[in-house]
C-alpha positions in Angstrom: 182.7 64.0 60.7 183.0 67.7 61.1 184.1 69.8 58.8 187.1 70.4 61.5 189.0 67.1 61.4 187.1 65.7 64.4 185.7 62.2 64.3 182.0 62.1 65.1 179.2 59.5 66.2 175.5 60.3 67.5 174.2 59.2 70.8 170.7 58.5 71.7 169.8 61.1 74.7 166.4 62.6 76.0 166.4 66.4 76.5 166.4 68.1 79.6 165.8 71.1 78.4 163.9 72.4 75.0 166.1 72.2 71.9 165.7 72.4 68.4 166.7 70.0 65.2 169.6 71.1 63.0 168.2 69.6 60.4 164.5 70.5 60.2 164.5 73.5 62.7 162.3 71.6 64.5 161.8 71.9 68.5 162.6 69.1 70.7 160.5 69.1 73.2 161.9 68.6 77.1 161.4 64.9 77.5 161.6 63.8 74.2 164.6 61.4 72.8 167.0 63.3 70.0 170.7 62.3 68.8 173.3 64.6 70.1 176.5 64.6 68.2 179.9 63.5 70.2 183.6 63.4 69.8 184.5 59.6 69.2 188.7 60.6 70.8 188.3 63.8 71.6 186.4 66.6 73.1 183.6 68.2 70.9 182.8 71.7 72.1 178.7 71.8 72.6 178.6 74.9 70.5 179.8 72.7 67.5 178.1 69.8 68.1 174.6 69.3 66.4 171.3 67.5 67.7 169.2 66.2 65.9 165.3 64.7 66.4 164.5 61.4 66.0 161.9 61.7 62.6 165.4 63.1 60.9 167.1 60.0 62.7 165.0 57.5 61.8 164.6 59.1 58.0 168.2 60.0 57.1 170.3 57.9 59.5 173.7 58.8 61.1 175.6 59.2 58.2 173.8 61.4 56.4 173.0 63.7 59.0 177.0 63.8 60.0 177.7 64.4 56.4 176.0 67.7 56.6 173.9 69.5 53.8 176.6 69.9 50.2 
């Protein structure tokens, strides 16, 4: 969940073009699969929502990552 009220979930996706982890600074490659963050019931704007690579993914799972860092 953001810290704006919205509820959140990540979805699997493979990038199109080059982006980077917000929680390693990382770069995801074009062609590579990352978690993108999305609105559950309503719109999140893409300059809110985060992406994140799948090492973070697979190390922290979704509800860490949503959490945030405290």
């Amino acid at each position: 969940m953001t810290g704006i009220g919205i509820q959140t979930h990540l979805i699997k996706k493979i990038a199109k073009n080059q982006k980077v982890c917000t929680n390693c600074n990382k770069e995801i490659p074009v062609d590579d699969i990352y978690h993108h963050e999305e609105g559950k019931n309503q719109h999140l704007h893409s300059l809110i929502a985060r992406s994140f690579c799948s090492d973070c993914y697979a190390k922290y799972g979704e509800t860490t990552l949503l959490k945030g860092k405290e």
